[in-house]
C-alpha positions as CSV (number, residue, x, y, z in Angstrom):
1,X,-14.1,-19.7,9.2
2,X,-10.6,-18.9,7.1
3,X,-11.4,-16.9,4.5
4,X,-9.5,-16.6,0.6
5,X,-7.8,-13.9,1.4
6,X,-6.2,-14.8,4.9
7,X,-4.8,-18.2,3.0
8,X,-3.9,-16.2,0.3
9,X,-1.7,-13.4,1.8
10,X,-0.3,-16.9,3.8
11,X,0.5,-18.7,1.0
12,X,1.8,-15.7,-0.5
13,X,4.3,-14.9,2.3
14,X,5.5,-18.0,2.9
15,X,6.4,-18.3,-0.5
16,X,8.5,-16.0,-0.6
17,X,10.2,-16.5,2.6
18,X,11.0,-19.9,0.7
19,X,12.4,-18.5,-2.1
20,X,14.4,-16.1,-0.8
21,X,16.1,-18.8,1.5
22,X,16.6,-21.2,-1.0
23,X,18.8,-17.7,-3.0
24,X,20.1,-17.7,0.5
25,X,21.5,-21.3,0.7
26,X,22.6,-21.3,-3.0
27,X,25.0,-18.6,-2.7
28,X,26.4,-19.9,1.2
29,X,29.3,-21.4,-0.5
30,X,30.3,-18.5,-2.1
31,X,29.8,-15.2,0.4
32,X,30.7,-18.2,3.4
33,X,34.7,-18.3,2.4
34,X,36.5,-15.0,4.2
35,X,39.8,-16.1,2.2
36,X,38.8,-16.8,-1.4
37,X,41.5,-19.5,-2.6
38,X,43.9,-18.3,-5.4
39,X,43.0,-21.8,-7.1
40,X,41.1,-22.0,-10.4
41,X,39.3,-24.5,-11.7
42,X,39.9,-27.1,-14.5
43,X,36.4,-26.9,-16.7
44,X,35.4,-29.6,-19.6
45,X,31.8,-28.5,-21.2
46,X,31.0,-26.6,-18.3
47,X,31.6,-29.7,-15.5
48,X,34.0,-28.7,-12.9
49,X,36.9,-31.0,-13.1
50,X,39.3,-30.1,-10.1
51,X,41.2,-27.2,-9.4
52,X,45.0,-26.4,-9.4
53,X,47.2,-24.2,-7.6
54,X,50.2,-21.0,-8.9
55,X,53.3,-23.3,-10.1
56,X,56.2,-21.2,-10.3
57,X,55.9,-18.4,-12.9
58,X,52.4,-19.6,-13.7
59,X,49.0,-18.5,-11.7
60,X,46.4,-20.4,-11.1
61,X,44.2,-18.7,-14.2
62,X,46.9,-19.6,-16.6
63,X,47.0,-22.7,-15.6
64,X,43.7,-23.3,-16.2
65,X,42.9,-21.8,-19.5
66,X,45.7,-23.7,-21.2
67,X,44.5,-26.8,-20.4
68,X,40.9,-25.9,-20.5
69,X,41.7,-24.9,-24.0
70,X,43.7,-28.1,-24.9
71,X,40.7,-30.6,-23.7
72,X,38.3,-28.7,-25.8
73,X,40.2,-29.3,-28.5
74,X,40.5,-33.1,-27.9
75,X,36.6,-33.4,-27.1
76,X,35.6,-32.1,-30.8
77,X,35.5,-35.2,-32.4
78,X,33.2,-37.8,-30.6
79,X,35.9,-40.8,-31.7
80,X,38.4,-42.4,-31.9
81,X,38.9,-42.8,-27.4
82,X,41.0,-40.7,-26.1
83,X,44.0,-41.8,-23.9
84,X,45.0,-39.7,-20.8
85,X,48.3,-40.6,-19.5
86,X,51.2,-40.2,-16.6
87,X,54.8,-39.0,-17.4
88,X,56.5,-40.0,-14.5
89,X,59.8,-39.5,-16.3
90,X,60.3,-35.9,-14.8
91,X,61.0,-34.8,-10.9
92,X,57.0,-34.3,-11.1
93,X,54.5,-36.0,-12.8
94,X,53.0,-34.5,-16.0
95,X,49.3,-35.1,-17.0
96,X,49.3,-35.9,-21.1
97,X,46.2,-36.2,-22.9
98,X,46.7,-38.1,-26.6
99,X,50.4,-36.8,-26.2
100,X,49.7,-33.4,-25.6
101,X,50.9,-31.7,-22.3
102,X,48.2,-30.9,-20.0
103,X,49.8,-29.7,-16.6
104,X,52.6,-31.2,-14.4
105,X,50.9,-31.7,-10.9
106,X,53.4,-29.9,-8.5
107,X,53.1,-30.0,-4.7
108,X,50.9,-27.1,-4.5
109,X,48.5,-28.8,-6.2
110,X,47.9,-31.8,-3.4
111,X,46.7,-31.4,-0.2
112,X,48.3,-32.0,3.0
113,X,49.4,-36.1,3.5
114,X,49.2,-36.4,-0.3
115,X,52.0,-37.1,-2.5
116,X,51.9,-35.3,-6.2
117,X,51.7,-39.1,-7.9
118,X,48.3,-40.0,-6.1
119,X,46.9,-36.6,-7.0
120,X,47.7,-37.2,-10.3
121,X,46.0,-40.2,-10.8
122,X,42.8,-39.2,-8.8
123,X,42.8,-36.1,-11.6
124,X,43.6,-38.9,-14.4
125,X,40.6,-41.0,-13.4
126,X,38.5,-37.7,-13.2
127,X,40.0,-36.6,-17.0
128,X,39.0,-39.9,-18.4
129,X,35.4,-39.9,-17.0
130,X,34.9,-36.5,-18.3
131,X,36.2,-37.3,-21.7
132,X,34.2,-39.6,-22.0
133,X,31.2,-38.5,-21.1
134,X,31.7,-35.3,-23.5
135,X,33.0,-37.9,-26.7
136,X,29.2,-39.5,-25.8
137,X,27.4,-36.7,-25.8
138,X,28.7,-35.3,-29.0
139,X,27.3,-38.1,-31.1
140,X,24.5,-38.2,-33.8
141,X,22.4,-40.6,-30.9
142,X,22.8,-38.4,-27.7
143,X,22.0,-35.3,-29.4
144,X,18.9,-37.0,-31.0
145,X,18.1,-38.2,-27.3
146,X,18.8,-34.9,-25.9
147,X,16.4,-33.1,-28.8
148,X,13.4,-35.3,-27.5
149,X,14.0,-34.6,-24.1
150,X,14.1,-30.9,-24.8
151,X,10.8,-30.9,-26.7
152,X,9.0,-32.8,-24.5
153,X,10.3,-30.6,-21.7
154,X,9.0,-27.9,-23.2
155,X,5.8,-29.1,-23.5
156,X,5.8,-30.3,-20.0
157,X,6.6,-26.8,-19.0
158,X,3.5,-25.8,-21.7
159,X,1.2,-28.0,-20.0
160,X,2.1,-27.1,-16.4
161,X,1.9,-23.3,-17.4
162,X,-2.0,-24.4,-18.8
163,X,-2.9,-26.2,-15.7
164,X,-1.5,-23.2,-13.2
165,X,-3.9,-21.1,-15.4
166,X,-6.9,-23.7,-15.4
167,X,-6.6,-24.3,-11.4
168,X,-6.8,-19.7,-11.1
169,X,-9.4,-19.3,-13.7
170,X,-11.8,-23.0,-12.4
171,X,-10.9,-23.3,-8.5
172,X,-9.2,-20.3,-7.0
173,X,-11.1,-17.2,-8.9
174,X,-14.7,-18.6,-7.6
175,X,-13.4,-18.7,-4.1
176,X,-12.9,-15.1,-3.8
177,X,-15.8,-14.1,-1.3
178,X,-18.5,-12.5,-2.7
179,X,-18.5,-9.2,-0.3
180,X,-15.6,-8.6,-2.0
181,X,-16.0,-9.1,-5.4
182,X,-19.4,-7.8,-5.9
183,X,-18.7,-4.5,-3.9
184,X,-18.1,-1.5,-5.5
185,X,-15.4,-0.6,-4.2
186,X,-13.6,-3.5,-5.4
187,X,-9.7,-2.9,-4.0
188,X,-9.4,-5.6,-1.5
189,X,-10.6,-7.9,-4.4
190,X,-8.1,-6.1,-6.6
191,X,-5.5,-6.8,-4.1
192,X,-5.7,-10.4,-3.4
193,X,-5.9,-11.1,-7.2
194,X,-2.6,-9.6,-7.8
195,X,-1.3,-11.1,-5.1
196,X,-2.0,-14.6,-6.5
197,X,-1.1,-13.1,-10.5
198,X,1.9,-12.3,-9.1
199,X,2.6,-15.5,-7.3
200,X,1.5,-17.4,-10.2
201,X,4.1,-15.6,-12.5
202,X,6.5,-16.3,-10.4
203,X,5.9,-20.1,-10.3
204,X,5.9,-20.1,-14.1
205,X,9.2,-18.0,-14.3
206,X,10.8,-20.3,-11.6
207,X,9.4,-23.1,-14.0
208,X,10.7,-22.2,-17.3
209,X,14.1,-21.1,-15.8
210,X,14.1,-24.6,-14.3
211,X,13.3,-26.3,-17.6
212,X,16.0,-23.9,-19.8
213,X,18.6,-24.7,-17.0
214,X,17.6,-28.4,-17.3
215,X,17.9,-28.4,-21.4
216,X,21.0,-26.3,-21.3
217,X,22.8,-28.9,-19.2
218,X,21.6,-31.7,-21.8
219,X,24.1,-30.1,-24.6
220,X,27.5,-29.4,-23.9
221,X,27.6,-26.4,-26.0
222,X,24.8,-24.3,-24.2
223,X,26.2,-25.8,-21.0
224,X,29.3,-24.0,-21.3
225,X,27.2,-21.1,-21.7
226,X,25.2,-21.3,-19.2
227,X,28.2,-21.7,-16.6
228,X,29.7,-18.8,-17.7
229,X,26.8,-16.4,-17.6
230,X,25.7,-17.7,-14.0
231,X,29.4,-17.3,-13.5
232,X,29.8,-13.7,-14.6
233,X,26.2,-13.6,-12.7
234,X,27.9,-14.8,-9.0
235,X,30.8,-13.0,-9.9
236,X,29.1,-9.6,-10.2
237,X,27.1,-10.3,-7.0
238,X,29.8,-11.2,-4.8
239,X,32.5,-9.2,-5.7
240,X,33.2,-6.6,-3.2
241,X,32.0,-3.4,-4.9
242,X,31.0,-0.7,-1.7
243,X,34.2,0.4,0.5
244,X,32.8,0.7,4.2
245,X,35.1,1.3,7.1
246,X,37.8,-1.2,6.7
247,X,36.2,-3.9,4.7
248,X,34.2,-3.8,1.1
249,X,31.0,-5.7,0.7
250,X,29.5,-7.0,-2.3
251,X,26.0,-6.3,-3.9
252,X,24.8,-9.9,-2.7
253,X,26.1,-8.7,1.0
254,X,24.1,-5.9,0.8
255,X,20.6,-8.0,-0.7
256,X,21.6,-10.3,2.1
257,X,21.4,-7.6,5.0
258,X,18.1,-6.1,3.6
259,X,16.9,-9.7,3.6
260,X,18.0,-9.9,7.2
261,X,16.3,-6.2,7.5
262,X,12.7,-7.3,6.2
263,X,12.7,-10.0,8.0
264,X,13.4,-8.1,11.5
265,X,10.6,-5.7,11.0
266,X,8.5,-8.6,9.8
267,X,9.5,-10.3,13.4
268,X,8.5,-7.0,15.2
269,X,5.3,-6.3,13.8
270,X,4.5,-10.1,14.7
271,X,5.2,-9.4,17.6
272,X,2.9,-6.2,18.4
273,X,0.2,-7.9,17.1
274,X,0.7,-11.0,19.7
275,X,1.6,-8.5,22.2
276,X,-1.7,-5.7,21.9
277,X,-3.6,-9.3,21.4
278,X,-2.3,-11.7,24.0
279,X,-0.5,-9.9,26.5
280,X,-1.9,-6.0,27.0
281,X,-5.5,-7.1,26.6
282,X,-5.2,-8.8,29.6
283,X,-3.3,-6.1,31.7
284,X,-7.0,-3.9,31.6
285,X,-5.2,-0.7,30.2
286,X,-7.6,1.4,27.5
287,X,-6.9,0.7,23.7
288,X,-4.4,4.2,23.2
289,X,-2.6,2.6,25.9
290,X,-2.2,-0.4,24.7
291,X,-1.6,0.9,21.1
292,X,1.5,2.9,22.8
293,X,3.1,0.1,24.1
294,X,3.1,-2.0,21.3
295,X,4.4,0.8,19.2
296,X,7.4,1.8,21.4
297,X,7.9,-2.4,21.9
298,X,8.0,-2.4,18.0
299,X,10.8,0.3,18.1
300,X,12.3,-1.1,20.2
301,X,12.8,-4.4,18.7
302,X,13.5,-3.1,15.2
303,X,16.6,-0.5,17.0
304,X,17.9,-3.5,19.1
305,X,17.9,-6.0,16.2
306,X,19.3,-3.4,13.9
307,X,22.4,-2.8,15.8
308,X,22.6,-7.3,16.4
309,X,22.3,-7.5,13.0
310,X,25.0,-5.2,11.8
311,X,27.7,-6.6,14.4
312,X,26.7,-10.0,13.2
313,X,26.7,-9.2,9.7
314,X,30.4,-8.0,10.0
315,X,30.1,-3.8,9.7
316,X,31.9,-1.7,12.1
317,X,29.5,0.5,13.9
318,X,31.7,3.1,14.3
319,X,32.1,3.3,10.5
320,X,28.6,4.5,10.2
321,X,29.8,7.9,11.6
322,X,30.2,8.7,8.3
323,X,26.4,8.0,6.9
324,X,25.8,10.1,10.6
325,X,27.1,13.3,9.2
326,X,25.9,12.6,5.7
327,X,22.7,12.4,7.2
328,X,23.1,14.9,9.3
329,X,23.5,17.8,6.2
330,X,20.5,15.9,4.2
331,X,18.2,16.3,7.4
332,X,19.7,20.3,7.0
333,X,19.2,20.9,3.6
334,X,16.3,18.5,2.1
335,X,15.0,16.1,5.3
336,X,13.6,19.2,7.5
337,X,10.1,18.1,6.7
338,X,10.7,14.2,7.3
339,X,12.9,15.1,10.4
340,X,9.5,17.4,11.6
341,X,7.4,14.8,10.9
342,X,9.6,12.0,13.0
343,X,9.8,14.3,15.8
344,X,6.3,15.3,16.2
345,X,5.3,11.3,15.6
346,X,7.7,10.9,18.6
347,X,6.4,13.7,20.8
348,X,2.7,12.5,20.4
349,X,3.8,8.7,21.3
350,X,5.1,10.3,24.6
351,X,3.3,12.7,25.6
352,X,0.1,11.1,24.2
353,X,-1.9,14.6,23.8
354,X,-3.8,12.3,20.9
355,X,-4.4,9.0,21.3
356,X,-5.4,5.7,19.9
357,X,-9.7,5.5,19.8
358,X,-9.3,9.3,20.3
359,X,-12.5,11.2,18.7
360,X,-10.9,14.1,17.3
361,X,-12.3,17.5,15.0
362,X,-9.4,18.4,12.9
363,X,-10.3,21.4,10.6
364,X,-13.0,20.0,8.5
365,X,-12.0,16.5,9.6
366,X,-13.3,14.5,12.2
367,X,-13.0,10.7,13.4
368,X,-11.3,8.2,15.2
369,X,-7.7,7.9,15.6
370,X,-6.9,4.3,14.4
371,X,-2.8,4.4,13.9
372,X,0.1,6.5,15.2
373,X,3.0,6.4,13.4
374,X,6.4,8.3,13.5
375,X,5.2,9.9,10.5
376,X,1.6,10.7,10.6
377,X,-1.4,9.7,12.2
378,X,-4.5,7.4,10.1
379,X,-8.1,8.8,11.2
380,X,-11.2,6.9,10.2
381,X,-13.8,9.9,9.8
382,X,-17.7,9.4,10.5
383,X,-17.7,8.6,6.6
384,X,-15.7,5.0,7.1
385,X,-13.0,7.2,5.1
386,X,-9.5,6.8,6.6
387,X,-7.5,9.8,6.0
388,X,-3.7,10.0,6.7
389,X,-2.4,13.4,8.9
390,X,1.0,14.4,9.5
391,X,1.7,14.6,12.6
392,X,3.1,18.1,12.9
393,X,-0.5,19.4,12.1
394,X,-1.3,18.1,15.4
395,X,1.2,19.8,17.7
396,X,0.7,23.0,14.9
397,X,-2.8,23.7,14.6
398,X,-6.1,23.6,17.5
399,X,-7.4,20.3,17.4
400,X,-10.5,18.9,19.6
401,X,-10.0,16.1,21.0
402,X,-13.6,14.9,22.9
403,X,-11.9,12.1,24.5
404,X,-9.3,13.5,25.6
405,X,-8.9,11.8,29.9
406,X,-12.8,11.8,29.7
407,X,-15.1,10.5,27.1
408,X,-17.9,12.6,28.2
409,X,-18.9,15.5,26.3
410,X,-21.5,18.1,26.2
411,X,-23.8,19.0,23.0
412,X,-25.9,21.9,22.5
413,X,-29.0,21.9,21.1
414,X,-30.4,25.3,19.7
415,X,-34.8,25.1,19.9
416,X,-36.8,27.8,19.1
417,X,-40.9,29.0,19.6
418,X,-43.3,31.4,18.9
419,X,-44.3,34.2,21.0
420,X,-46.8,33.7,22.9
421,X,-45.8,29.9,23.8
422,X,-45.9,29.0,27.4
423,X,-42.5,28.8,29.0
424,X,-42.9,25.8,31.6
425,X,-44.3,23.8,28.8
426,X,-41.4,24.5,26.1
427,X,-39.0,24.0,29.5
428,X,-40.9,20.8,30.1
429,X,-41.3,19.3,26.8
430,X,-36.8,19.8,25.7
431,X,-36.0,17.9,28.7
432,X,-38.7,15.0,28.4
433,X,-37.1,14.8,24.8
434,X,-33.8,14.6,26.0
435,X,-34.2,12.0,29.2
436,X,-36.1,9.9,26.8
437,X,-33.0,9.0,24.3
438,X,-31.0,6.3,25.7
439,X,-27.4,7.7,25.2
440,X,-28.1,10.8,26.6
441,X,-26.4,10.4,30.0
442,X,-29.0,11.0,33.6
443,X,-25.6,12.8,35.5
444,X,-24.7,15.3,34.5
445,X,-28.9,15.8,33.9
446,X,-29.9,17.8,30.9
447,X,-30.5,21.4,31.1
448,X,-32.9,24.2,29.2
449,X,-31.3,28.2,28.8
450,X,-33.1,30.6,27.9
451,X,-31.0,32.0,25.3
452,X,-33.1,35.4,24.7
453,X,-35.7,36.9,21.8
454,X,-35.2,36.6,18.4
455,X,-36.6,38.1,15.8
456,X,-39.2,35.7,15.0
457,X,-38.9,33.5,18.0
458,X,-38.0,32.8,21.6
459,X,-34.9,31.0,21.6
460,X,-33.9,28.2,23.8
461,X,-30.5,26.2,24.4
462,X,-30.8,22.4,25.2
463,X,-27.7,21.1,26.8
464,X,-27.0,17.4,27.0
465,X,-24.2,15.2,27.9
466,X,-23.2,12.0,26.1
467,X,-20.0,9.4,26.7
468,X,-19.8,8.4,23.0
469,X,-19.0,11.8,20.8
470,X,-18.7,9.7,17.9
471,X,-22.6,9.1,18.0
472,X,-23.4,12.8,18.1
473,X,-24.9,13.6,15.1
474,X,-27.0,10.5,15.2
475,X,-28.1,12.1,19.1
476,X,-28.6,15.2,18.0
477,X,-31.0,14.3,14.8
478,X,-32.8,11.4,17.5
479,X,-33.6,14.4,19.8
480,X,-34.8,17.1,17.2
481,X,-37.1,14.5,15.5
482,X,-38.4,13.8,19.7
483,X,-38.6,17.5,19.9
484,X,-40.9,18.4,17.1
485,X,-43.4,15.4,18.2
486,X,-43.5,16.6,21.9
487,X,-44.6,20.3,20.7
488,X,-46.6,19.2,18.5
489,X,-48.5,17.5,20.9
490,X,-48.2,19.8,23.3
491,X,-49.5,22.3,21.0
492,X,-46.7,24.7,21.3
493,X,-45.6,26.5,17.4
494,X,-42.5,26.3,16.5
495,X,-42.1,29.6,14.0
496,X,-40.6,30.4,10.9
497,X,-38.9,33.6,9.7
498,X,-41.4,36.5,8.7
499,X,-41.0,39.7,6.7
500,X,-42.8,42.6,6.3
501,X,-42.2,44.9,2.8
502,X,-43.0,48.2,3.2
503,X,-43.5,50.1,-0.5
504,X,-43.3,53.9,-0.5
505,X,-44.2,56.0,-3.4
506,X,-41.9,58.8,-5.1
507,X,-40.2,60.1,-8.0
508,X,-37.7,58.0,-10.0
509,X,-34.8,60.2,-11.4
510,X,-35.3,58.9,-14.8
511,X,-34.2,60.5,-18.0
512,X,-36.5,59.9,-21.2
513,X,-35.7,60.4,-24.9
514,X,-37.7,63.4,-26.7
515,X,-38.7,61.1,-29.3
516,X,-39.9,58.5,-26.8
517,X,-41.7,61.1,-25.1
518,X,-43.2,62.1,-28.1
519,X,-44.4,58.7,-29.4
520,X,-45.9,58.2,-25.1
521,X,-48.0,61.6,-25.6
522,X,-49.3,60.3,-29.1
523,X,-50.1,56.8,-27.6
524,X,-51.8,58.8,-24.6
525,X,-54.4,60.6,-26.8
526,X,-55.2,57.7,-29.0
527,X,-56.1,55.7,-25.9
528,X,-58.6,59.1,-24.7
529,X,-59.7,58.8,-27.7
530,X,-60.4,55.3,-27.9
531,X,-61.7,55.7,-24.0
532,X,-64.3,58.2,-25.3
533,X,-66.1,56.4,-28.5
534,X,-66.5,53.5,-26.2
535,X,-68.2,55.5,-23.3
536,X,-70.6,57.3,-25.7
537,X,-71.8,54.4,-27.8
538,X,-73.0,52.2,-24.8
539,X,-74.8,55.6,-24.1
540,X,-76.8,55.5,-27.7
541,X,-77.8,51.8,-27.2
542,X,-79.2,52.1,-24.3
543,X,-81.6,55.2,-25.4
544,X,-82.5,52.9,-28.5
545,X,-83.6,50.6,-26.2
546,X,-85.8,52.5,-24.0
547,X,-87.6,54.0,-26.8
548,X,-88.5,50.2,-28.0
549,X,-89.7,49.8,-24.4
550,X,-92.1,52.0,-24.6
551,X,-93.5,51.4,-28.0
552,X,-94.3,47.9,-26.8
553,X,-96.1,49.6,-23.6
554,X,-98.0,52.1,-25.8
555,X,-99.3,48.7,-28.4
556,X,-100.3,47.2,-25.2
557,X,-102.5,49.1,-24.1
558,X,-104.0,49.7,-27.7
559,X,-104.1,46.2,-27.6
């Protein structure tokens, strides 16, 4: 089943793939000509006209803004028509407009097999289309028309913006999948609705650019505008800026080759995955081999494709000898610990002393190697944590690697009993414990030391072999719990620590006040005191009582 997020991330990517190959295409014509032409271009309410070539002691530019500048002035008033005309009476034609001199077509200006007389009345069939159009759309109707258009554009753009909103909040939002959105830990969910915010803006700022480019081009006025901001825009993009080698490159260049860039190292992480998925899981190797591979494949691609890509994208390789030194005294001054890192990612691809799957005790730390990088390592502890390691702290510091060429791994298991306890039966009862879990491994079979006598027991070591040390605790808790049940029943004791307090009597250094002592002595004697009336009067009650006694005897026998 294809999940929310798998379309999403799609939808997402190929997006922008599209959108940053339509910016592509759009500037083509512009970064595609090597020799830009010293031509510049006639202009009549921001519509591109034709373009015209130096003439004499006149460029190009010049050229241009003088008669730009005269057909504005024509174009104010939307009437009465205006005539554009041919004075053939010179050596070259001259292009008038209501009288006015616009330019004289020279030879320049007409391309090869074309005489200046046929340019000129290709330019004077493209003048009077133009001037017309901008006489119409300078009247009281058109710009009503236009005004219309605009608002209901705009509320076109309003509705569309509504419904984008309506189809997030109704269709897409539900469809998030419930293990993710009712998790606590709620960052995947997080994730893929940003993703599609972020996607969503974009659509309504691609949108509402669309709709102000639209309305702009509906008035002459803002159109003129608008071409000369996207001009200044094109112009700061492509001109060439950054000095490199023998050429200079532009800003747009330089978006263009990190375009080029992305999409390599998207290509080569497309193809690990297809690779460690397609090819190496059919070859047998184990997974760190595989992982291996793949990574130095990836490498491999990104360093070759760098190195195409430059040389296709025009840059002299030996002109990066300078960003080698540069680099070179940033790795020496501020880049030792990035340079460490890279080189101890690189060692640990190669010599593979870690691995990917590896079980691994780092420190306090211990899991599963899951990703090694050039720059540090991912491990996924026992506590489905992932933790990122540089990867000098491998090659720095101990680390225990259980898997390291064999998965199997011994654990010791400390047991002890009471005195007393027979030994055959504690011997017995560990290993029937430990045979009886199902991960502990028959060969090598487990084994019972006897580790010596403690203070309040005889202590035993249980040793036990396993092939998955990622399971130990879970083994080692499994055979305790088996442990306690078997003695039990066996009636052997397992002890607990005991104490004995031994109090001796003496004399306590301790020096006392002469007024405490004082008040002791006179609390003393009122207590002998006390001690004394109560011992005599129990003495006089009880005569009392005998002489009653024999009263009664004496009437008795009277009686």
């Amino acid at each position: 089943m294809i999940r929310f997020p798998y379309l999403a991330r799609r939808f997402v990517r190929l997006a922008a793939v599209a959108m940053a190959i339509a910016v592509l295409l759009s500037f083509t014509p512009v970064f595609g000509q090597d020799n830009p032409s010293p031509s510049a271009t006639i202009v009549l309410d921001g519509r591109r006209l034709f373009e015209v070539s130096p003439s004499g002691g006149y460029s190009a530019q010049k050229r241009a803004e003088d008669a730009n500048r005269l057909l504005k002035q024509k174009v104010r008033i939307p009437s009465p028509p205006i005539s554009v005309t041919i004075d053939e009476t010179q050596d070259l034609p001259i292009i008038q407009v209501d009288g006015s001199h616009l330019l004289t077509v020279t030879q320049g200006d007409a391309p090869p097999g074309r005489t200046t007389e046929e340019q000129a009345q290709i330019w004077v069939g493209q003048l009077e289309e133009a001037i017309q159009q901008a006489q119409e759309q300078r009247r009281p109707a058109y710009i009503q028309k236009a005004m219309l258009v605009s608002v209901g554009c705009v509320l076109f753009a309003i509705a569309l913006s509504w419904g984008l909103g309506w189809i997030w909040r109704r269709w897409l939002q539900p469809k998030l999948p419930p293990e993710v959105k009712d998790s606590e830990d709620s960052r995947q969910h997080l994730t893929i609705e940003l993703a599609v915010r972020i996607l969503f803006a974009c659509i309504r700022l691609a949108l509402w650019l669309f709709i102000a480019l639209y309305i702009t081009n509906l008035f002459p006025q803002t159109r003129e505008l608008s071409r000369q901001m996207q001009d200044t825009l094109v112009g700061s993009l492509v001109s060439e800026l950054i000095p490199l080698g023998d050429k200079s490159y532009s800003v747009l260049d330089l978006l263009i080759l990190l375009g080029l860039f992305t999409g390599l190292v998207i290509l080569a992480r497309t193809a690990k995955k297809l690779l460690r998925s397609r090819v190496l899981r059919l070859t047998g190797l184990n997974r760190g081999s595989q992982e291996t591979v793949a990574q130095i494949a990836t490498y491999g691609i990104i360093f070759l494709g760098t190195i195409v890509l430059l040389q296709l994208w025009g840059l002299d390789l030996s002109s990066l000898t300078i960003f080698a030194s540069v680099l070179g005294v940033g790795i020496g001054l501020g880049l030792q610990g990035i340079a460490k890192e890279f080189i101890s990612g690189l060692v640990l691809i190669f010599e593979r002393p870690i691995k990917v799957g590896d079980f691994v005790d780092l420190g306090e730390q211990m899991g599963t190697v899951e990703r090694i990088s050039v720059r540090s390592t991912e491990i996924l502890t026992l506590d489905e944590i992932s933790i990122i390691v540089p990867n000098s702290r491998f090659l720095e510091s101990e680390v225990i690697n259980w898997t390291h060429n064999s998965p199997v791994s011994r654990l010791k298991i400390p047991v002890g009993v009471a005195y007393g306890s027979n030994l055959t039966t504690v011997r017995g009862a560990l290993i029937d414990a430990a045979k009886e879990h199902a991960d502990v491994l028959a060969e090598p079979a487990p084994r019972v030391f006897f580790m010596g006598m403690g203070e309040s027991s005889l202590d035993f070591n249980l040793l036990v072999w396993i092939d998955e040390p990622r399971k130990q605790f879970r083994i080692k808790s499994d055979i305790y719990f088996r442990i306690e049940a078997i003695l039990r029943h066996r009636g052997v004791e397992i002890p607990f620590p005991q104490r004995d307090l031994h109090v001796r009597s003496g004399n306590l250094p301790i020096e006392v006040s002469p007024q405490l002592t004082e008040s002791l002595s006179q609390l003393s004697n009122s207590l002998i005191q006390w001690l004394e009336k109560q011992s005599t009067a129990p003495s006089q009650e009880n005569h009392g009582n005998r002489d009653t006694s024999n009263n009664g005897q004496h009437r008795d026998r009277e009686y």
